[in-house]
N, C-alpha and C positions, 0 to 999 in steps of 0.2 A: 207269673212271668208277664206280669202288665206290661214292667218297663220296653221289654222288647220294641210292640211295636212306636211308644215313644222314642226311641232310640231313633229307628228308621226313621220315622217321620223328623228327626234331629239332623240327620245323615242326609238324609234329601236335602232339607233344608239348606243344609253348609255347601252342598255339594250344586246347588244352583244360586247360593254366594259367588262360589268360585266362580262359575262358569260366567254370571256377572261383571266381576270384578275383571276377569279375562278379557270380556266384550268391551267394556269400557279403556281397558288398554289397549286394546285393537283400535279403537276410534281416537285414541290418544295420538297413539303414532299415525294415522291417518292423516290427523288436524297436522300437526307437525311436518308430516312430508308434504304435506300441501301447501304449508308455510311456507318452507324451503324453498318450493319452486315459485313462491309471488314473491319471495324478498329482493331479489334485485330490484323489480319491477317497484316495489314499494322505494325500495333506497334511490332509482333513478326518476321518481318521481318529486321525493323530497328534496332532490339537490337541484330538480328543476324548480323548486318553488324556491329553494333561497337562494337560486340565480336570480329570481325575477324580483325578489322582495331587494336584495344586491343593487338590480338594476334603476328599481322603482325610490329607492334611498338616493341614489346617485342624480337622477333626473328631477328630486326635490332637491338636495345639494344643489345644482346647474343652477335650478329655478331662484333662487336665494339667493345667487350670485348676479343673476341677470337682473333681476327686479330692483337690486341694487342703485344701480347705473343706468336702468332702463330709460328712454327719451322717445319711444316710440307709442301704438296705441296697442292695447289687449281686448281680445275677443273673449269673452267667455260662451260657451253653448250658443256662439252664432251672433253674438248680441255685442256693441262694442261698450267697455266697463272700464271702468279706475284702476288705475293701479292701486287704490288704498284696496278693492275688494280681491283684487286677485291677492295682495298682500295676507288679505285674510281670510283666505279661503284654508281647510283644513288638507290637507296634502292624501287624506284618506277617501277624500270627495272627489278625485281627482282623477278621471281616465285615463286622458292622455294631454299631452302636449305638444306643441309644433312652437317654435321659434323660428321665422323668416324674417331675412335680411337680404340687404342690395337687392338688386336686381328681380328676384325670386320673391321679396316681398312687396315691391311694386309691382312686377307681374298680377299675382294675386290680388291686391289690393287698391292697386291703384298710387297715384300721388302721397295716397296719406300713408302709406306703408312705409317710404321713402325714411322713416327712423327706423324703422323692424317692427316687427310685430308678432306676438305671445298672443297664439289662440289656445285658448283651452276647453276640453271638454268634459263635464261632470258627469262624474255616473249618477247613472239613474234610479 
């Protein structure tokens, strides 16, 4: 009667399979119900990012429109530059941008604003 306690020790074995394979679904639905409650959070975060990439499209649009027609002077990072460099500059290098005109861009600027003026700031 060798096999017996092979047997047992078979039995055990399967029987802390199971109790394994239990655990691991327990942590299954754990990971899962935890998901649930960050997926809003994940989906209002994603639609805030392609509001902003939306938005950041759009203000290279504008920029391409203006640079067009433009007759005034552009600052880049503080410094005043060409229109042939802001022309080619890559829109991914790109902070931000202010466009001032009339008034607002003499205020600021002085006399020589008095055409508008495209300051831009590169990231860094």
């Amino acid at each position: 009667m060798s096999l017996l306690p092979g047997l047992a020790q078979a039995v055990e074995m399967a029987d802390k399979a199971v109790q394994a394979a239990i655990e691991a679904a327990k942590i299954d639905e754990t990971i899962a119900a935890e998901m649930e409650k960050i997926q809003p959070e994940i989906n209002r975060t994603i639609e805030e990012a392609m509001k902003a990439i939306d938005i950041n499209e759009k203000a290279v649009k504008e920029a391409s429109k203006v640079k067009s027609s433009f007759s005034g002077i552009v600052y880049i990072d503080g410094v005043e530059s060409s229109k042939e460099r802001m022309d080619n500059l890559n829109p991914d290098h790109i902070a931000s941008m202010n466009v001032y005109k009339g008034n607002e861009a003499i205020a600021k600027f002085g006399e020589k604003g008095r055409n508008g003026v495209i300051e831009i700031k590169l990231k860094k």
